[in-house]
C-alpha positions in Angstrom: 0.6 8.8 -9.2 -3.1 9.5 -9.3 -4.1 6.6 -11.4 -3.7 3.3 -10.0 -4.3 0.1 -11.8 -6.7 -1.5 -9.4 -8.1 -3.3 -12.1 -4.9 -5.4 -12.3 -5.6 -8.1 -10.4 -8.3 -9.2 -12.8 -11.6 -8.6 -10.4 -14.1 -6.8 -11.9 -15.3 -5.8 -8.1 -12.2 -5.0 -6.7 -12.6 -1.6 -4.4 -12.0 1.4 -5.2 -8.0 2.4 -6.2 -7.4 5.0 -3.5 -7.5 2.7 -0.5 -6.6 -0.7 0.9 -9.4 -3.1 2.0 -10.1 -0.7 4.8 -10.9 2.2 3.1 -7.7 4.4 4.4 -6.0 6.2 1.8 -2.5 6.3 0.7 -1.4 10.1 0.5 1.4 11.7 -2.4 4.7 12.0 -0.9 6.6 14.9 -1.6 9.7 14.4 -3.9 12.8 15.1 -1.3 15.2 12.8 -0.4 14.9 13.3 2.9 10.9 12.4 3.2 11.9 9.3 1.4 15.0 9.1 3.8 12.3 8.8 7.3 10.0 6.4 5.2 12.9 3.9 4.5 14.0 4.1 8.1 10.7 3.2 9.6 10.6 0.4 7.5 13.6 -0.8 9.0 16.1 -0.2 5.9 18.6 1.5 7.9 21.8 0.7 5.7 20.4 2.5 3.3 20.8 6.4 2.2 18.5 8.7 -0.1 20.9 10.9 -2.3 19.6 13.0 -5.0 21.5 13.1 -8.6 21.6 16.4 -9.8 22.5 15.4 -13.3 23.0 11.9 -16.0 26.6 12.3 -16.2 29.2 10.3 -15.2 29.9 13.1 -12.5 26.4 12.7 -11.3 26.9 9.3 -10.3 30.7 9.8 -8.6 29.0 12.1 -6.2 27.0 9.3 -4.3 28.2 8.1 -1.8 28.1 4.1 -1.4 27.5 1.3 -3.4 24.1 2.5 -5.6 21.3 -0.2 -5.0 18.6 1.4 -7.7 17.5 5.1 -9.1 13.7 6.4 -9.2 12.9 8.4 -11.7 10.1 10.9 -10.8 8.0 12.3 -14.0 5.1 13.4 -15.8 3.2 10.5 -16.8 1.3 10.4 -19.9 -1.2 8.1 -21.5 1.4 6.5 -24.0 3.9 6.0 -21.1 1.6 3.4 -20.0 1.5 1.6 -23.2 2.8 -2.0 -23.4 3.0 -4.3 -26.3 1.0 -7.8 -25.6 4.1 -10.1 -26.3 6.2 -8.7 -23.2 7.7 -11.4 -20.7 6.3 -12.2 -17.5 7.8 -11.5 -14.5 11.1 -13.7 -14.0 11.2 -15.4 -10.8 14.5 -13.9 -9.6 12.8 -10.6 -10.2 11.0 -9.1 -7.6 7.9 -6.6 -8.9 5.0 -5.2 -7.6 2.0 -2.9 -9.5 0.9 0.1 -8.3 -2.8 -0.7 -7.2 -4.0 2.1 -5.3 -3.8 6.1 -5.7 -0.6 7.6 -4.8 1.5 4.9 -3.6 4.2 5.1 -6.5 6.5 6.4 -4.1 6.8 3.5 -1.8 6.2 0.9 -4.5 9.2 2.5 -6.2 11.2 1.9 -3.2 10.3 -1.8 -2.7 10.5 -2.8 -6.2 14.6 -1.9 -5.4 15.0 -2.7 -1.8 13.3 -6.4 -2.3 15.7 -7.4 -5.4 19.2 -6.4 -3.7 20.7 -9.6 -2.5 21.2 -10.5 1.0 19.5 -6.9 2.1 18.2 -7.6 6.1 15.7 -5.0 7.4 14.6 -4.7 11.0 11.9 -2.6 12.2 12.0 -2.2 15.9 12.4 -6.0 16.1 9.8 -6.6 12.6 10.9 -7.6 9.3 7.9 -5.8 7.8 9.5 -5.9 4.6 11.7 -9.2 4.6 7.8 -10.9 5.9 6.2 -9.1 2.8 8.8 -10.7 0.2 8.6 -14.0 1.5 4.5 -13.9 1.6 4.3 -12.9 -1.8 7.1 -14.8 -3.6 5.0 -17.1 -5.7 2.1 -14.1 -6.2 2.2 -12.3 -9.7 2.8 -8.5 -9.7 -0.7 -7.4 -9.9 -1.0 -9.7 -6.6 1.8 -8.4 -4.9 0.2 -5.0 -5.7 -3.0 -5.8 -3.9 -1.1 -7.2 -0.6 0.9 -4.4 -0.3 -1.6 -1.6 -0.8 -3.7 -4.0 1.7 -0.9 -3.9 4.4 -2.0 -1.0 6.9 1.3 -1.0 8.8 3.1 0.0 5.5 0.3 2.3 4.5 0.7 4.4 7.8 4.5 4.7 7.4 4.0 6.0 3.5 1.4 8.4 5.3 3.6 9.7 8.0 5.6 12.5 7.1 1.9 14.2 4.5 0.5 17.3 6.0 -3.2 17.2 7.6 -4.3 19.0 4.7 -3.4 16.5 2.4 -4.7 13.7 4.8 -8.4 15.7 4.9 -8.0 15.7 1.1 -7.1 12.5 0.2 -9.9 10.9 2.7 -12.4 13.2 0.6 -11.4 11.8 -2.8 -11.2 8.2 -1.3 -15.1 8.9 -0.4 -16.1 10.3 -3.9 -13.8 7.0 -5.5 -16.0 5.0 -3.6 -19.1 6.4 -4.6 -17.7 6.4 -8.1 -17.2 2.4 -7.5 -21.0 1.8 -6.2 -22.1 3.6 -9.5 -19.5 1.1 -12.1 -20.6 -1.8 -9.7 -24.2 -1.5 -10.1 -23.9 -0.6 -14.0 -21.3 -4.3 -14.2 -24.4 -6.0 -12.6 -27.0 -5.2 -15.5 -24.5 -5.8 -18.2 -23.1 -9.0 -17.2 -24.8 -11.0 -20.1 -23.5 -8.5 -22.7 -20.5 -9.4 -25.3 -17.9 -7.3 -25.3 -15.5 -6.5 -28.2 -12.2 -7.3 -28.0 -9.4 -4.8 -28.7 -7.5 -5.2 -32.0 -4.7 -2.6 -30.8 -1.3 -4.9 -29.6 -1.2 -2.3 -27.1 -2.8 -2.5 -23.5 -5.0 -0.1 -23.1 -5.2 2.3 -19.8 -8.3 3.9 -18.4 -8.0 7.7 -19.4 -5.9 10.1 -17.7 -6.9 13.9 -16.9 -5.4 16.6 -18.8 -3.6 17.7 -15.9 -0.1 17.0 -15.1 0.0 13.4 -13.1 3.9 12.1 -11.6 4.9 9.0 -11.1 7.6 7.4 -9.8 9.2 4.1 -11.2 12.1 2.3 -10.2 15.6 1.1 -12.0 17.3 -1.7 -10.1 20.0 -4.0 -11.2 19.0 -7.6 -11.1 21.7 -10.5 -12.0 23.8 -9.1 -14.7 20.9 -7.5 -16.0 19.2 -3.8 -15.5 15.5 -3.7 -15.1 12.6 -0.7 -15.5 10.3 -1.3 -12.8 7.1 0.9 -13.5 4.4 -0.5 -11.4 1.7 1.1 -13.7 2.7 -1.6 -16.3 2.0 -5.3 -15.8 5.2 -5.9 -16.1 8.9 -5.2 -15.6 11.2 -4.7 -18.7 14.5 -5.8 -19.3 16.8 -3.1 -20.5 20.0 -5.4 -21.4 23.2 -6.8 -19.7 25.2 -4.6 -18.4 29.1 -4.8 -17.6 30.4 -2.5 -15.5 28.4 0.6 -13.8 24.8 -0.2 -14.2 23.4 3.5 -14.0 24.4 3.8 -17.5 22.1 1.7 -19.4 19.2 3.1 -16.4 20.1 6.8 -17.5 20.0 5.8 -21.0 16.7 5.0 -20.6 15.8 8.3 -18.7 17.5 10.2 -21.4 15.2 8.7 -24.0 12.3 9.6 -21.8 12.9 12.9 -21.4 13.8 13.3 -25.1 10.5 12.9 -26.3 9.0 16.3 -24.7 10.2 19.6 -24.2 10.9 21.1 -21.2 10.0 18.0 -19.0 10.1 18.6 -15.5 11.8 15.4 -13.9 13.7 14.6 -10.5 16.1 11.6 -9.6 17.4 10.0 -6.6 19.3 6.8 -5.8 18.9 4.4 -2.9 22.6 3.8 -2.0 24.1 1.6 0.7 25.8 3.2 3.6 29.7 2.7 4.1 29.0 -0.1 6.2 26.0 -2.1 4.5 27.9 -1.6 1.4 30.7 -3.8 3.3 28.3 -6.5 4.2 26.5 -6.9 0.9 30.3 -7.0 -0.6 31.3 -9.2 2.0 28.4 -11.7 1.1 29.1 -12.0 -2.6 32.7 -12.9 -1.5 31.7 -15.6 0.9 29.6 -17.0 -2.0 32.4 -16.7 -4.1 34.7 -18.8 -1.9 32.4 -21.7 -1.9 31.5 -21.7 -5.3 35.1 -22.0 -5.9 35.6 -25.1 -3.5 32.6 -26.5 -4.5 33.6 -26.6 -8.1 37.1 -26.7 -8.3 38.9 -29.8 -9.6 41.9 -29.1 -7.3 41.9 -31.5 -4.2 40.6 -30.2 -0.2 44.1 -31.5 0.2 45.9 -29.1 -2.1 43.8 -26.2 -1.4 44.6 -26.4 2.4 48.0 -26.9 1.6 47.9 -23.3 -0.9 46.2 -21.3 1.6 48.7 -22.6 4.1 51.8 -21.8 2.5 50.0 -18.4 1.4 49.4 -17.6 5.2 45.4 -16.7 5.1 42.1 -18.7 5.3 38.7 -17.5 4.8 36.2 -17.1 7.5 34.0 -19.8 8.7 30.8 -19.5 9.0 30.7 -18.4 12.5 32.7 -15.4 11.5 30.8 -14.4 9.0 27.7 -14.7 11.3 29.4 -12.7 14.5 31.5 -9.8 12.1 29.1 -9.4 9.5 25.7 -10.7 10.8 25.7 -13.2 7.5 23.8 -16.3 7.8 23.9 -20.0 6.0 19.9 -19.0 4.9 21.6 -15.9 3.2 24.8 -17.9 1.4 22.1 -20.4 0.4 19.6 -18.0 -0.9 22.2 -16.0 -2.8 24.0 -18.5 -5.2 23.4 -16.0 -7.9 26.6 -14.2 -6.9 28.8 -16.1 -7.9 28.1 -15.9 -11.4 31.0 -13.7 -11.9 33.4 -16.1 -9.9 32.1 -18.9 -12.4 32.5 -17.1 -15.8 36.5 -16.8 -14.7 37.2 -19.9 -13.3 37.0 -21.0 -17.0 40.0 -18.6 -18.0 41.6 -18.2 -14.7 43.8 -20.6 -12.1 41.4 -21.5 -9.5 43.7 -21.5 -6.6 44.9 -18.0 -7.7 41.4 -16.8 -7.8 40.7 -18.2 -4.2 43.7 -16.6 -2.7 42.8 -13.3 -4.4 38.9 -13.8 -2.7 40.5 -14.4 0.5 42.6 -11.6 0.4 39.8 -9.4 -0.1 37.7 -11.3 2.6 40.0 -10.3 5.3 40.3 -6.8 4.0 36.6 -6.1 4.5 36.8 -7.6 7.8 39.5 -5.0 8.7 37.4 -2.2 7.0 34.2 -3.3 8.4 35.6 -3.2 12.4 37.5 -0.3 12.2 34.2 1.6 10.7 31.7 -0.2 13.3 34.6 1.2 16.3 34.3 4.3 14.9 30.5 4.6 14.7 30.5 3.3 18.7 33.1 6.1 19.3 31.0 9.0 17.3 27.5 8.3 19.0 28.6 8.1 22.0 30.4 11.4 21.4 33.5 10.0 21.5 35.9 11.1 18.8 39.2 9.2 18.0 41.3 11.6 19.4 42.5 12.8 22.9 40.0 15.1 24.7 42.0 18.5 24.9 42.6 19.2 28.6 40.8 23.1 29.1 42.2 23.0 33.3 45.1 25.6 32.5 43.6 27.9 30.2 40.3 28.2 31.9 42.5 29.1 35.4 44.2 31.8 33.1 41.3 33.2 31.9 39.8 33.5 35.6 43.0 35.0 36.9 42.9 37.6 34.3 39.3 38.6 35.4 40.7 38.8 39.1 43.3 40.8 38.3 40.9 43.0 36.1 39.0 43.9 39.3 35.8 42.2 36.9 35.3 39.5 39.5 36.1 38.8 43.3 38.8 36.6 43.9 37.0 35.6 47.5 34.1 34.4 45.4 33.7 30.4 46.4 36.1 30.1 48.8 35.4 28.6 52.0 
């Protein structure tokens, strides 16, 4: 979106909001999957797919594919949808949330505010964790903070800017030129009327600078956080809790939508969903399982001694650690970090036998180690062109088809021989 809220952060001589400290500006990204699709790529989120919903039913959402890590909601932004009432929370610390800071980075901060609240989620860059470094340097920042580091960071800058046209480059280094202009003028006018008092608002609302008449889009974000579903707008100070959810979480998020586009007429809107591929859906599944297991052992009144002997006479055992390292790449920093999963496991355990519960998770466990190696040999077989089936043998038919030429006349039969 074309209005940032560099003012955010609380600095009354912060820069202006179309570029990062270095004065290079972050361009509009075209609203297509598949521009999205390149950006999440280079940032190293390669388990994850870009699908586009093409409606809010129920339909709608059986047609992804994968397990559905957040929606963006892409739509005309107007002064009111910026409104929020002074009494909202602060940002949880199990919540990840940026602001928007700068012009026209919406896109991408849409897209971290999901990718950097799904648990367990690994990215890898051409050896970088750009994004997994970014998390961990701003965990104890607040939103408006966050905001300013990221629209600072020039690596992820240039990847937002990759797939714009050099049109939209030329025009967006123009604007960031007259912004700053714009900025010397406020500056020097904040100078001279440093000493006078200025009247507070008496509106519970927050008040945002005003917006031109023309149509300006934004994209926010929808993510599922805990047991909870969460509205990420990063042109509001800070995210909102729609409710609990049980179940499919895109409900309550397309609740929401539908109320939004209920209050205008013909509102022009678009919606996609970050998704996990087959395979990282596995892993993330896999995870909350392995945290499941150990919650279980760790809180289960039934003896070491009794639980070997169940698993045992059941014939399975989960995986160590090793395994969960070597098959699904899972690490002790991620089981640590990601305790939160197991809330499910702990809310039965008080209805249901523990022992049955640990056989059922152990089960599974071994189940998505079978899925997950039979889809990773099939991958290794496809890219190297290599289907799972035996190459049909062309020798006799393509000896027919040259014997019927000879005996055509069409070519010589002496041709290549020696």
């Amino acid at each position: 979106m074309s209005e940032s809220v560099s003012s955010m952060a609380g600095e009354d001589n912060a820069g202006p909001g179309g570029a990062g400290d270095d004065g290079r500006a972050w361009l509009e990204v075209e609203s297509d999957p598949e521009e999205f699709q390149k950006i999440l790529r280079k940032l190293g989120a390669k388990g994850v797919t870009v699908q586009e919903l093409y409606g809010l039913e129920d339909e709608a959402i059986y047609e992804l594919t994968g397990q559905v890590l957040g929606m963006i909601f892409l739509f005309n932004y107007r002064l009111v949808d910026g409104e929020e009432s002074e009494d909202i929370q602060n940002c949880p610390s199990q919540v990840w949330f940026a602001n928007q800071t700068t012009n026209n980075s919406c896109a991408t901060v849409a897209m971290l505010n999901i990718l950097l609240n799904v648990p367990g989620m690994r990215f890898d860059a051409n050896g970088t964790d750009i994004l997994g470094n970014l998390k961990a340097s701003t965990a104890n920042l607040i939103p408006a903070e966050r905001g300013q580091v990221l629209s600072d960071n020039a690596c992820i800058r240039q990847i937002h800017n990759s797939s714009a046209r050099e049109i939209d480059a030329l025009n967006a280094s123009l604007q960031v030129q007259r912004d700053h202009d714009e900025w010397v003028k406020i500056s020097k006018y904040r100078r001279k009327s440093n000493g006078t008092k200025r009247k507070r608002a008496s509106s519970g609302k927050t008040k945002k600078p005003k917006q031109d008449l023309e149509d300006a889009y934004h994209y926010i974000a929808y993510v599922p956080i805990g047991r909870g579903v969460w509205r990420l707008d990063g042109l509001l100070k800070q995210p909102r809790n729609l409710g609990r959810f049980e179940g499919d979480w895109t409900a309550l998020a397309r609740q929401n939508v539908l109320a939004r586009i209920a209050e205008e007429e013909d509102v022009e809107y678009n919606l996609m969903a970050l998704c996990a591929s087959e395979q990282q859906t596995v892993v993330l599944q896999s995870l909350k399982n392995a945290v499941s297991i150990e919650k279980i052992k760790q809180t289960t009144l039934v003896s070491s001694e009794q639980v070997a002997h169940h698993l045992k006479s059941a014939g399975i055992e989960p995986l160590q650690e090793s395994e969960l390292l070597s098959v699904f790449g899972i690490t002790r920093e991620q089981l640590n970090e990601n305790q939160g999963l197991a809330d499910d496991i702990v809310e039965r355990m008080k209805a249901e036998d523990h022992l049955k519960l640990l056989r059922q998770l152990i089960t599974e466990q071994n189940d998505l180690k079978t899925t997950f190696v039979e889809r990773l040999k099939y991958d290794i077989q496809t890219s190297n062109g290599v289907e799972d089936t035996k190459e049909e043998d062309l020798t006799d038919a393509t000896f027919n088809i040259i014997k019927a030429l000879v005996d055509a006349g069409m070519i010589d039969a002496k041709v290549g021989r020696r």
